[in-house]
C-alpha positions as CSV (number, residue, x, y, z in Angstrom):
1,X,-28.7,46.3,8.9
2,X,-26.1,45.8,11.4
3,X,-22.5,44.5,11.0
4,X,-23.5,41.1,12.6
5,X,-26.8,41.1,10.0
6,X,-24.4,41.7,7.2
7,X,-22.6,38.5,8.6
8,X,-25.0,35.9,8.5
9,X,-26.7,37.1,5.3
10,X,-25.5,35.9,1.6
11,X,-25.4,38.2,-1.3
12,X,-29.0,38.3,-2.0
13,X,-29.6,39.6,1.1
14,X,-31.4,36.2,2.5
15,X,-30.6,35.7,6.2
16,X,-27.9,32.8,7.1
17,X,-30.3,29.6,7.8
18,X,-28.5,26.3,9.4
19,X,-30.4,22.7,9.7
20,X,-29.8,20.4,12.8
21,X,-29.7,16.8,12.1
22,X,-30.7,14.7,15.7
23,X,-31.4,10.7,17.0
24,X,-34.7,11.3,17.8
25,X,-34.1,8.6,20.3
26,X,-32.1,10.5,22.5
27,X,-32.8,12.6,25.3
28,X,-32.2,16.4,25.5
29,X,-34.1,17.6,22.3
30,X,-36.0,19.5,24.1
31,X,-32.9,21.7,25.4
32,X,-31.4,21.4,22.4
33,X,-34.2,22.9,20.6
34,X,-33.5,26.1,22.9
35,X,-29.8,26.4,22.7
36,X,-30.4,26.8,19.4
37,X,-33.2,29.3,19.4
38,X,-31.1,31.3,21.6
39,X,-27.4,31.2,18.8
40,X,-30.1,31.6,16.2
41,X,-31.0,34.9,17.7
42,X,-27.8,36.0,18.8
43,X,-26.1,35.3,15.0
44,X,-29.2,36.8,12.9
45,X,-30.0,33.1,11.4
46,X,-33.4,32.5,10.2
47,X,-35.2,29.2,12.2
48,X,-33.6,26.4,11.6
49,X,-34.5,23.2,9.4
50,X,-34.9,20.1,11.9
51,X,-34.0,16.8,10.6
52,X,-34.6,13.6,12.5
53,X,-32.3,10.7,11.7
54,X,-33.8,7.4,10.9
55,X,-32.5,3.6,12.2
56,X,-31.6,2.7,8.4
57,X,-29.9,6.1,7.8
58,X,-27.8,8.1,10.7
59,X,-27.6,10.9,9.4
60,X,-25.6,10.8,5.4
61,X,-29.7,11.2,3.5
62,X,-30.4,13.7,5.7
63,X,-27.5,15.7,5.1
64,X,-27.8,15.2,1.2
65,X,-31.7,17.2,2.6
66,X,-29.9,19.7,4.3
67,X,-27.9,20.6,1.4
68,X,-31.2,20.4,-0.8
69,X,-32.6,23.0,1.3
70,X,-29.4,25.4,0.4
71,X,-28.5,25.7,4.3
72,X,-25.6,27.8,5.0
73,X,-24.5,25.1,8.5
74,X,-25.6,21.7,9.7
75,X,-25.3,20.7,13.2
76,X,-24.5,17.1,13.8
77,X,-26.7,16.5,17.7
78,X,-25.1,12.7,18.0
79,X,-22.6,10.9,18.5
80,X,-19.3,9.7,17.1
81,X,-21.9,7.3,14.5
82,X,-24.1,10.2,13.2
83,X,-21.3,12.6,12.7
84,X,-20.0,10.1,10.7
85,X,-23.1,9.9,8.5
86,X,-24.1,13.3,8.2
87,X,-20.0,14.2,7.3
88,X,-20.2,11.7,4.8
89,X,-23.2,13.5,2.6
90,X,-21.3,16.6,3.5
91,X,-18.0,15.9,2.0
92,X,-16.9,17.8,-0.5
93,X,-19.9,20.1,-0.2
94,X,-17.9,23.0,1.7
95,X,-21.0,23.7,3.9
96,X,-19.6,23.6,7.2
97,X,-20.9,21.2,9.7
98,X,-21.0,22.3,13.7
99,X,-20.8,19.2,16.5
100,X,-23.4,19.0,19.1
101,X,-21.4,15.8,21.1
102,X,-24.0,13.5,22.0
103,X,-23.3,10.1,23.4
104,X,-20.2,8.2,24.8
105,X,-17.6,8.2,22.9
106,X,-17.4,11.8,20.9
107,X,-13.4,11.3,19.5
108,X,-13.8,13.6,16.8
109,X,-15.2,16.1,18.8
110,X,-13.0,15.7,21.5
111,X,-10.1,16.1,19.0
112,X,-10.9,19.0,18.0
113,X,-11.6,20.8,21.2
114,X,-15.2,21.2,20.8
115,X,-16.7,20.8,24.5
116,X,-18.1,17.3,24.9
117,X,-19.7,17.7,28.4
118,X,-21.5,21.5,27.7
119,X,-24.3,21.3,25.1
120,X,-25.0,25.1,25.6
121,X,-21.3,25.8,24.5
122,X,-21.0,22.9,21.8
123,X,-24.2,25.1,20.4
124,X,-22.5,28.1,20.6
125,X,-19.3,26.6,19.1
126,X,-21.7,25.4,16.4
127,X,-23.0,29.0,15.3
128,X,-19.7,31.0,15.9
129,X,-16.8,29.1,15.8
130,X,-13.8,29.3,13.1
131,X,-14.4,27.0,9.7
132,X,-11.0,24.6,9.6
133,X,-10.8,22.0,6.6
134,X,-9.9,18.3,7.6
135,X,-9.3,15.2,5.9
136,X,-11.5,12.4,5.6
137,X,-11.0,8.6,5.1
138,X,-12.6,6.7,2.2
139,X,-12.8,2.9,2.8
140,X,-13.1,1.0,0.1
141,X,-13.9,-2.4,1.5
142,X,-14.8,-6.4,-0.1
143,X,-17.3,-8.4,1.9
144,X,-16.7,-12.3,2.1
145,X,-19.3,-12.8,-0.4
146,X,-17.9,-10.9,-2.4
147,X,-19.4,-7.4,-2.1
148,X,-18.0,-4.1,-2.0
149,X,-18.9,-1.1,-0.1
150,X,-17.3,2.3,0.3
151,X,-17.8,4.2,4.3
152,X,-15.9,7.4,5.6
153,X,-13.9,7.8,8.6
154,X,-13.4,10.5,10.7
155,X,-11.3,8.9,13.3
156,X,-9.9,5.7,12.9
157,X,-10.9,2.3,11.2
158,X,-9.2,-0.9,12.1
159,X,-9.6,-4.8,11.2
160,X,-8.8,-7.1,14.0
161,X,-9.0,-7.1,17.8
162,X,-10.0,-4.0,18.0
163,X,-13.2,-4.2,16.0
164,X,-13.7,-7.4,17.9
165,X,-13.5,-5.9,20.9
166,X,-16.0,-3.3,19.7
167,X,-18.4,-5.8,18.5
168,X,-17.8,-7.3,22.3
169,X,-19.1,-4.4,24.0
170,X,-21.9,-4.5,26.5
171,X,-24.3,-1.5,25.2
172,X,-26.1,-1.7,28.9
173,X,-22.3,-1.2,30.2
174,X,-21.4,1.2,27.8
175,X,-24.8,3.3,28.3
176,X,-23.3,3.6,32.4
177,X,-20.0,4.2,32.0
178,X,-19.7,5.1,28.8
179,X,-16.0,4.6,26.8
180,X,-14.8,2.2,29.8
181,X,-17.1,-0.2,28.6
182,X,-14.4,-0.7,26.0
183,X,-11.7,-1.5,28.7
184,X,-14.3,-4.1,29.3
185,X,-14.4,-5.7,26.5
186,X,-11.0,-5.5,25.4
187,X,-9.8,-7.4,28.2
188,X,-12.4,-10.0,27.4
189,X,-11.2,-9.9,23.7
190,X,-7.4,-10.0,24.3
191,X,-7.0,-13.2,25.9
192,X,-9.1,-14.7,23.6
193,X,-7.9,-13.0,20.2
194,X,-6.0,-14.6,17.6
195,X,-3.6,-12.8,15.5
196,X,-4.3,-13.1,11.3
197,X,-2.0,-13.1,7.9
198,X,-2.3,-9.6,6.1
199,X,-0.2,-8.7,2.9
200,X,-0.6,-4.8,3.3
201,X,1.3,-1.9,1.3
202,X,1.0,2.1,1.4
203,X,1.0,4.1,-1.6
204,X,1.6,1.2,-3.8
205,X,4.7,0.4,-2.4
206,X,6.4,-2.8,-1.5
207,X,4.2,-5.5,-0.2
208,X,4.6,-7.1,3.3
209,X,3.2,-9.5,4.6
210,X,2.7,-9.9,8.8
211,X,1.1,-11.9,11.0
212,X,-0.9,-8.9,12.7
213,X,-3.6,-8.4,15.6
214,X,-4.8,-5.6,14.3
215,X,-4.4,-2.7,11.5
216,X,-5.3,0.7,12.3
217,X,-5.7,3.6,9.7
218,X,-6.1,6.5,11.6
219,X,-7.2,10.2,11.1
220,X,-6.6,11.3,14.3
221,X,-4.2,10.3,17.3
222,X,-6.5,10.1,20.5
223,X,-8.1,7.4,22.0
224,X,-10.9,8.2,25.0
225,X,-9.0,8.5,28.2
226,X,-6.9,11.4,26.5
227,X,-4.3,8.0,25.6
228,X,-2.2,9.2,22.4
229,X,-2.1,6.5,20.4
230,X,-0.4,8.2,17.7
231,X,1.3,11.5,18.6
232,X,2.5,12.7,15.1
233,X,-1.3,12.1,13.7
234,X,-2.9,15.6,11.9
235,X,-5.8,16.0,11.0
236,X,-5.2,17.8,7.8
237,X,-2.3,16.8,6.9
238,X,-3.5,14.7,3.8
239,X,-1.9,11.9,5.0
240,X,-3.1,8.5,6.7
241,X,-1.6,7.1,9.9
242,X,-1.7,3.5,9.9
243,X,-0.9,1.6,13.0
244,X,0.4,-2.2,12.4
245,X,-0.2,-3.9,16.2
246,X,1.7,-7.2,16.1
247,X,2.0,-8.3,19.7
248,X,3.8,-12.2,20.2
249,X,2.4,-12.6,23.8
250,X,1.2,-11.0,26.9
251,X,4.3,-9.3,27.4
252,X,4.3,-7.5,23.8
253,X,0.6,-6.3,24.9
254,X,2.3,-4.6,27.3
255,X,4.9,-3.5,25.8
256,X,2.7,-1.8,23.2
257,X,0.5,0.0,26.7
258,X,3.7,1.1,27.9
259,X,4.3,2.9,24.7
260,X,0.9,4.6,23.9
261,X,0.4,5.3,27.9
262,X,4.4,6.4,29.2
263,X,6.2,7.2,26.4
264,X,4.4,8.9,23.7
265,X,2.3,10.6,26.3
266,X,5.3,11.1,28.7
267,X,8.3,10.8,27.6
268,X,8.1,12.1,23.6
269,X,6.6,15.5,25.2
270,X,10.2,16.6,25.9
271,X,13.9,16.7,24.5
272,X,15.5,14.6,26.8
273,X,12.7,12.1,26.0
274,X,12.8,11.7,22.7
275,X,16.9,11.1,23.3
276,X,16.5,8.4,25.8
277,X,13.9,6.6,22.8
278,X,16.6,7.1,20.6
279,X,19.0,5.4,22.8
280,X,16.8,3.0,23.9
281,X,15.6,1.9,20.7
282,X,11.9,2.9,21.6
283,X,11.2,4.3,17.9
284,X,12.1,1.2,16.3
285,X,9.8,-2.0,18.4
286,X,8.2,-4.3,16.5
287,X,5.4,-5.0,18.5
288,X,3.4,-1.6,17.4
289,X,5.0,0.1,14.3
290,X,3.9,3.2,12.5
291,X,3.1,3.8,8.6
292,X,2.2,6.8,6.7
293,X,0.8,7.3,3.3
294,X,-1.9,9.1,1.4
295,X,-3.5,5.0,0.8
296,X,-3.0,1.4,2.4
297,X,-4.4,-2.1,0.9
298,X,-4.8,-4.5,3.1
299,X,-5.8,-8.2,1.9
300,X,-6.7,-11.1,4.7
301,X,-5.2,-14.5,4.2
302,X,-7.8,-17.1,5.6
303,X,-11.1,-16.6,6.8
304,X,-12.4,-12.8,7.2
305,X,-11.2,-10.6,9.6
306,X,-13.9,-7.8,11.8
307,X,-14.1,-4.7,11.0
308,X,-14.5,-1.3,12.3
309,X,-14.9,2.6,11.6
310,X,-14.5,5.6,14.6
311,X,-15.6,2.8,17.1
312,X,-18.8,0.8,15.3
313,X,-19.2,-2.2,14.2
314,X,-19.2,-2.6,10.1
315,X,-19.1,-6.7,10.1
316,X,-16.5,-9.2,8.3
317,X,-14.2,-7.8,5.5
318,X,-11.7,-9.8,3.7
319,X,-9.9,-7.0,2.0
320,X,-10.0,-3.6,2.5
321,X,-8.2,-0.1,0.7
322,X,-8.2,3.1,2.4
323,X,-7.3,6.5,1.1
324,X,-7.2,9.9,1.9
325,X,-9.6,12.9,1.0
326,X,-8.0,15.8,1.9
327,X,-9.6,19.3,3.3
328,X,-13.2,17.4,2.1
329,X,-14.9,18.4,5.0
330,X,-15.5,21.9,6.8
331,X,-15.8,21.6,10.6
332,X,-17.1,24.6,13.2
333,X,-13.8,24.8,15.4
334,X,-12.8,26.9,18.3
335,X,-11.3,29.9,17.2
């Protein structure tokens, strides 16, 4: 047996074995199929187990298969949607899941550094790459009826004009041009968004209540176009990063682009930056302010507010609580 063998087998001697979970529905299988072939080879694994997702279930049943089955990997082939899925019937597991980036929008991914545009490599990555524990976020949310349900987030989930916005999306436009079909539709939404009453707290602290546009609770800090949305956001940090938007006007929308766009991408980069924000008062605007906590409760006066998770739609909500899982997931990473 040679040293890479003795790698990818366990202690009975049975030979590493990963399961690939894919959208049937979308195209490159086919290549797909021999990317992995070829890291299966190269890494000693035994054939993998193929698992096709389904249009009630993205991916979380599937993975709950995988595990079944004893694999020693699963590779997510998707997008932003079935990595979601298939991380939440992973989470707590500690069977680490590889990202094959699929689709448009591919934040988590591109978070992590895991190549977005390069299946081959993504595949690669997949097989080979270094094992990093990150934090996921369980959202415990109550449907106007009444309801409750309980989804994960990888990214980000928000209620307000950003989920409307989502829900506003052209999926022909979004199929062409991918994430600026959401520039699209958020200057479509904007104009016609109206802000809502939230009572929110972190960590069961103080309530406050604010007349809001949107709430963001956030895993991660980047938003497609490499825009930093929240620059001190860690992915394993065990902590939430929730974003209160809370424009008056036009001009406080763009006050808030001028933040996530020059300064925190600009200007908080560097010394001298940070001191003019200091002196300018940058840190402290109350159009955009920053929370953190290991859990937020949010409760909607008035009628229910749209809701969404790492850029899908999940419907109307009228309250919502979010907290933080910490190191439940194992993710293939660049070494």
């Amino acid at each position: 047996m040679t040293a890479d063998e003795q790698v990818t087998t366990d202690a009975a001697g049975r030979r590493q074995r990963a399961a690939v979970i894919f959208n049937p529905t979308k195209q490159g299988v086919d290549t797909l199929r021999t990317a992995v072939a070829a890291a299966e080879a190269r890494q000693h694994f035994a054939p993998s187990l193929w698992i096709e997702t389904t249009a009630d279930d993205p991916g979380k049943g599937m993975a709950h298969e995988a595990l079944d089955a004893r694999v020693d990997l699963v590779i997510a082939a998707g997008g932003d949607g079935t990595v979601r899925s298939v991380a939440a019937g992973l989470r707590g597991s500690g069977v680490p899941l590889g990202l094959v980036p699929i689709g448009t929008g591919n934040l988590f991914a591109r978070n992590l550094d895991i190549p977005v545009n390069d299946q081959d490599d993504a595949v690669v990555l997949a097989f080979s790459g270094m094992d990093r524990a990150v934090d996921v976020i369980a959202a415990d949310v109550v449907r106007p009826d009444g309801g409750e349900e309980t989804h994960v987030s990888l990214v980000m989930a928000g209620i307000g004009i950003d989920a409307a916005m989502i829900s506003n999306t052209n999926d022909d436009l979004k199929k062409r041009v991918g994430w600026l079909a959401y520039v699209d539709a958020g200057l479509r939404a904007i104009p016609a968004s109206k802000p809502y009453r939230v009572t929110h707290r972190v960590d069961m602290g103080r309530h406050h209540r604010s007349k809001v546009s949107s709430i963001l609770v956030a895993n991660l800090g980047y938003l497609p176009g490499n825009i930093e949305l929240i620059p001190d956001a860690e992915i394993d940090d065990g902590r939430l990063d929730v974003v209160v938007l809370q424009p008056r006007n036009l001009l406080g929308w763009l006050l808030i682009w001028r933040k996530v766009t020059w300064e925190n991408r600009v200007l908080r980069k560097s010394a001298l930056g940070r001191q003019f924000l200091d002196l300018t008062g940058g840190k402290r605007r109350s159009e955009i302010v920053y929370l953190r906590g290991r859990s937020v409760e949010l409760e909607i006066e008035g009628a229910a507010e749209e809701f969404e998770i790492d850029g899908d739609e999940f419907g109307l909500v009228v309250s919502a609580r979010f907290t933080v899982d910490p190191a439940a997931l194992i993710v293939r990473v660049p070494r």
